[in-house]
C-alpha angles and dihedrals in degrees: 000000000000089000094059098041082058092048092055095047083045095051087043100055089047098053084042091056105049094245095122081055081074084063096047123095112277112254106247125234126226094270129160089254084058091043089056085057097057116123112235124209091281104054083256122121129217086250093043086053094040091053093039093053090050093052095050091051090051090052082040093060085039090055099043091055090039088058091036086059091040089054097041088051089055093045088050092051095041092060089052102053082052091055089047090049099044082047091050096051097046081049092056090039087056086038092055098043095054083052094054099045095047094052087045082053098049086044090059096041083053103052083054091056097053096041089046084050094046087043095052083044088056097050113276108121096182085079103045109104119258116262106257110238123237125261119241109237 
């Protein structure tokens, strides 16, 4: 009992004294370290700001290149449609011409026909078409 009535003497002249002050936090100074922790107006601090302006820029240049790829992939496949479409239409061009060439074709062999017909009607019989054989069964 005597050792805990000491103790508490003990504990008591210390904290009378000033001496548990030694354990206590020390008190800051106004530092620049502490000046970066002042809150400004808006709850933010200088540190807080600063970070949060470095990250924007960083999603700002992510951004930037993200939009530059994207362009360049319209552009790419821009480009590309145009090439489909030239090559359609000089398809279609071919297309049509051979069209063209083979109804002119079947015009004329047609004209040839009739006048060959009206010619073996009227006698010539050079022009009249060849009897088609039979075929055996």
């Amino acid at each position: 009992m005597k050792k805990i009535i000491l103790a508490a003497a003990t504990a008591m002249s210390l904290v009378g004294t000033g001496q548990v002050a030694a354990f206590q936090a020390p008190v800051a100074t106004p530092t620049e370290a502490t000046a970066a922790q002042t809150k400004l107006p808006d709850g933010t601090t200088a540190e807080e700001r600063s970070n949060t302006a470095r990250l924007n820029a960083e999603q700002a240049a992510r951004a930037k290149a993200e939009i530059t790829t994207y362009e360049q992939e319209v552009s790419a496949v821009a480009q590309q449609v145009a090439h489909d479409q030239a090559e359609f239409a000089e398809e279609t061009a071919a297309y049509e011409a051979e069209k063209a060439r083979v109804a002119a074709m079947s015009a004329e062999e047609r004209m040839k026909w009739e006048a060959d017909v009206a010619a073996c009607k009227a006698g010539d019989t050079t022009r009249c078409a060849k009897p088609v054989a039979p075929q055996p069964r």
